[in-house]
C-alpha positions in Angstrom: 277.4 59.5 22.9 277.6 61.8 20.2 274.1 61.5 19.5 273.4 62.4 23.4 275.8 65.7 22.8 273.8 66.4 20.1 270.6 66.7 21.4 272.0 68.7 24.6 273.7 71.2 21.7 270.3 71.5 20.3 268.3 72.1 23.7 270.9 74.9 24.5 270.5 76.5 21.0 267.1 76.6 21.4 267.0 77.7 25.4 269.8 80.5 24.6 267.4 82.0 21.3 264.2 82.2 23.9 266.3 83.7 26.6 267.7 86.1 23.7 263.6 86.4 22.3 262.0 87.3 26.1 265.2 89.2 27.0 263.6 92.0 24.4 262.3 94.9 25.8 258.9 96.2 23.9 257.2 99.7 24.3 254.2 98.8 25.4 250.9 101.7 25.5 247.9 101.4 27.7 244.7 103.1 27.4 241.5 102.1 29.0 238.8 100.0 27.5 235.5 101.3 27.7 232.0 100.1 26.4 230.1 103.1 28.0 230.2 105.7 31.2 229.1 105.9 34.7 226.4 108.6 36.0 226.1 109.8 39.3 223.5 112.0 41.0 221.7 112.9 44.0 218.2 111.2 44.2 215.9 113.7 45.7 212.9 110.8 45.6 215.3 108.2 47.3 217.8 110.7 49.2 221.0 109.1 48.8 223.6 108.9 45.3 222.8 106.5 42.5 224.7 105.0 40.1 224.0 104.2 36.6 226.2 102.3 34.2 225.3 103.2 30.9 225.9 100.9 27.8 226.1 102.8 24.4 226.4 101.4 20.7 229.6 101.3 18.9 228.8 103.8 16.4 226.8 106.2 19.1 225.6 109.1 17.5 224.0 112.5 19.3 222.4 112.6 15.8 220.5 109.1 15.9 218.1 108.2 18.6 218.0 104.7 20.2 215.7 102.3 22.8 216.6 101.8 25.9 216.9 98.5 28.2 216.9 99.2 31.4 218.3 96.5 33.7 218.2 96.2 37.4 220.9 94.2 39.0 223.2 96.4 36.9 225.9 96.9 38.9 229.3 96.6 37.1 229.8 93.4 39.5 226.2 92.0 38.9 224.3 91.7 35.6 225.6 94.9 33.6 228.5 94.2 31.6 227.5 90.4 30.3 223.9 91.8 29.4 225.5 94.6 27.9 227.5 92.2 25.8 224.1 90.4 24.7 222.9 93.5 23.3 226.2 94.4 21.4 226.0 90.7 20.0 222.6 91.2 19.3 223.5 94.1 17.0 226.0 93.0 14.7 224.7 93.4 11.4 225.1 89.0 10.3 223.0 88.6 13.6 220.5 91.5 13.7 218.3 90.4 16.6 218.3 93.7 18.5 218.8 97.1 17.4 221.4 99.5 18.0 220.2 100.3 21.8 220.9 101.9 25.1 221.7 99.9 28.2 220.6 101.5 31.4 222.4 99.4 34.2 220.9 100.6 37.5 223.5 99.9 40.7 222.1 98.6 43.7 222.4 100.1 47.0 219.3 98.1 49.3 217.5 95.3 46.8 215.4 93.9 49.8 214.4 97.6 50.3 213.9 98.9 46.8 212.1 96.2 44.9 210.2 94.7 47.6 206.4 96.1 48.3 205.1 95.8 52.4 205.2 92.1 53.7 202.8 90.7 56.0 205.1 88.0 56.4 206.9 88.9 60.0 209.7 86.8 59.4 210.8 88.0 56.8 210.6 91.6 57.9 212.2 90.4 61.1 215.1 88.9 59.0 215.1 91.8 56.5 214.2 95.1 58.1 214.6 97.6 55.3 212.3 95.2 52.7 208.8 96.8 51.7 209.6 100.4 49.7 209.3 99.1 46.0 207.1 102.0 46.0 209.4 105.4 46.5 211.8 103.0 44.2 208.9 103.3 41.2 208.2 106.8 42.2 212.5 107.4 41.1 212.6 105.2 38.0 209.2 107.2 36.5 210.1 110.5 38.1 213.6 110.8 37.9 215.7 107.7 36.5 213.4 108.0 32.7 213.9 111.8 32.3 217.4 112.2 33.7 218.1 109.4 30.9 215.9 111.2 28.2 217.5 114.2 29.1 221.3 112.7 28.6 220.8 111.3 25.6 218.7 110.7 22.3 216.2 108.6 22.9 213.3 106.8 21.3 210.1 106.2 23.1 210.9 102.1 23.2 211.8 101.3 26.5 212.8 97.9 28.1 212.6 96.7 31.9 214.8 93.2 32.6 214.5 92.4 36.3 215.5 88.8 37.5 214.8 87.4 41.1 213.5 90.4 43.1 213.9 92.2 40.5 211.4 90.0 38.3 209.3 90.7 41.9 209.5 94.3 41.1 209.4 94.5 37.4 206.2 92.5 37.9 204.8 95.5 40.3 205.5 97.8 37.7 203.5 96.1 34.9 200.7 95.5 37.3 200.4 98.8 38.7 202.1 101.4 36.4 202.4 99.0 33.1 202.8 102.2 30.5 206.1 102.8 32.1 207.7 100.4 29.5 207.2 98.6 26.5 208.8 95.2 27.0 209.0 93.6 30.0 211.5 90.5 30.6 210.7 88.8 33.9 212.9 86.2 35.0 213.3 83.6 37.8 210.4 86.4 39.8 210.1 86.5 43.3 206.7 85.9 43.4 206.7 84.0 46.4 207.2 86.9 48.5 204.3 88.2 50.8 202.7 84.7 50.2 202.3 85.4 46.7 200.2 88.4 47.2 201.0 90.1 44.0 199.6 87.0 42.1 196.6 87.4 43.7 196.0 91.3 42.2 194.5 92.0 39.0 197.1 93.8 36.1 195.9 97.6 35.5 195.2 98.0 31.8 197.1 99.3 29.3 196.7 100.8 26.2 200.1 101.0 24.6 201.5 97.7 22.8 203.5 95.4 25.2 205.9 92.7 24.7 206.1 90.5 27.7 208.8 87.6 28.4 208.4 85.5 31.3 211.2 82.5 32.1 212.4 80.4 34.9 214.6 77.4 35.5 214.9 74.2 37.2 214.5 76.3 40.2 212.0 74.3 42.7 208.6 73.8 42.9 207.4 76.7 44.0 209.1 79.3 41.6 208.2 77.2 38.7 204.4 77.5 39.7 204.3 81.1 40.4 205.7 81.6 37.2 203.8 79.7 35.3 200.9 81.3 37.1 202.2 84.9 35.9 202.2 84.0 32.8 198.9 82.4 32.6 197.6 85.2 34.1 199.2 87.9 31.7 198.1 85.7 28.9 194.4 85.6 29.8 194.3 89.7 30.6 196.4 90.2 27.4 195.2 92.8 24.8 195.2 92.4 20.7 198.2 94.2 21.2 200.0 92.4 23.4 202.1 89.3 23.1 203.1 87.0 25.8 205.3 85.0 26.0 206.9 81.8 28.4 209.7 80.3 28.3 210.7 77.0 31.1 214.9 76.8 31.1 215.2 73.0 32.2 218.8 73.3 32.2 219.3 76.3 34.3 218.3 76.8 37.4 218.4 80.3 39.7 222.0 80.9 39.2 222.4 81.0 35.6 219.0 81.4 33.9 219.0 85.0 33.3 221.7 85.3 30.6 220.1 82.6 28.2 216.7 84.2 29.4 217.2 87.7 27.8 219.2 86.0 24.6 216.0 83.8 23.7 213.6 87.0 24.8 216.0 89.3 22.7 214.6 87.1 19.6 211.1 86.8 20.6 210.9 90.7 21.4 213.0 92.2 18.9 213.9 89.6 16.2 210.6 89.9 14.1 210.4 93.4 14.7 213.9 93.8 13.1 212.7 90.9 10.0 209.6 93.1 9.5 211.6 96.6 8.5 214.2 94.7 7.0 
């Protein structure tokens, strides 16, 4: 019995010093966490507002000029802030995979409508009305997204396109029909079954500025395996000398998660040995 009192004086020892520990009161300061800012403006080329979330370095400096990825999907509540963190992770100086660079997170108001080119497929127009204006979209991102950006802050003249899904569809248009509008292109899980594959089927416009291009897919069914693997083999038989290509087949992911080991393993194809080299 006394051993039972004991333990019962113990317990309430112990219960009355945490009762005594929580019933502190500590002065407690909030501020808000930021990794970047938000722009807004009027599209004249699109007529409606835009969003961009914009991603800067640690150390940002108006005296130091930077790259830029620009990502679609980049909605705070899509692909922005977790691609952001690739490219922060990327920097630190043990890793140095990536340079010090810009993130560009376009929002989304209409994906169907803005990275989708005119179908001939009926039911898909039927069951998405708004699809097939990729091309006023391209017309913004050369005519106004690139300069409004070069304008807000110091840039260099390396500039990164990431588009997964549709956006892979469009960031495919691009290279094939206005290719100098970036550097790097990292196409993942593209949508290249749309239109019955009709963007396949069209020859790439050349280029003469170097390109780095990553394509990658998962265990995603038959179909967008094949058109991928068809991009690529197409790229990789148009390429230039200065031009590298490169594939990449996720057997683990499929068209859910691919996109954030996607960029990771094109981060070190892209920028890696660029970063070795002046190193």
């Amino acid at each position: 019995m006394k051993k039972i009192a004991h333990i019962f004086l113990v317990l309430a020892i112990c219960i009355g010093t945490s009762q005594l520990v929580f019933s502190q009161s500590f002065e407690v300061s909030k501020k808000p966490f930021s990794i970047g800012e938000s722009l807004t403006f009027q599209s004249k080329v699109l007529n409606e507002e835009r969003i961009l979330n914009i991603y800067l370095p640690q150390n940002f400096s108006e005296e130091k000029e930077y790259p830029v990825i620009y990502l679609l999907d980049g909605s705070a509540d899509e692909d922005f802030i977790h691609i952001s963190g690739l490219v922060q992770f990327g920097s630190f100086s043990w890793i140095n995979m990536v340079p010090e660079t810009i993130v560009v997170g376009v929002a989304n108001v209409s994906r169907n409508r803005d990275f989708t080119y005119p179908s001939t497929d009926k039911e898909y127009v039927e069951k998405y009305p708004e699809t097939g204006h990729s091309e006023k979209f391209i017309e913004f991102i050369e005519n106004e997204l690139q300069p409004l950006i070069e304008k807000q802050y110091p840039v260099t003249s390396e500039k990164t396109l990431i588009g997964q899904s549709l956006g892979g569809l469009l960031a495919t248009e691009i290279l094939f029909k206005k290719p100098d509008l970036f550097k790097n292109y990292i196409i993942v899980s593209p949508s290249l079954w749309y239109d019955f594959e009709s963007l396949l089927k069209k020859e790439p416009k050349a280029y003469t500025s170097q390109k780095s291009i990553y394509v990658a897919v998962g265990e995603e069914g038959d179909v967008m395996k094949r058109v991928a693997k068809e991009l690529y083999k197409k790229l990789e038989k148009n390429k230039r000398s200065n031009t590298q290509v490169y594939f990449h087949f996720l057997k683990e992911q499929d068209h859910g998660d691919a996109l954030h080991l996607a960029v990771y393993n094109a981060f070190e194809k892209i920028f890696a040995s660029k970063q070795n080299i002046t190193d």
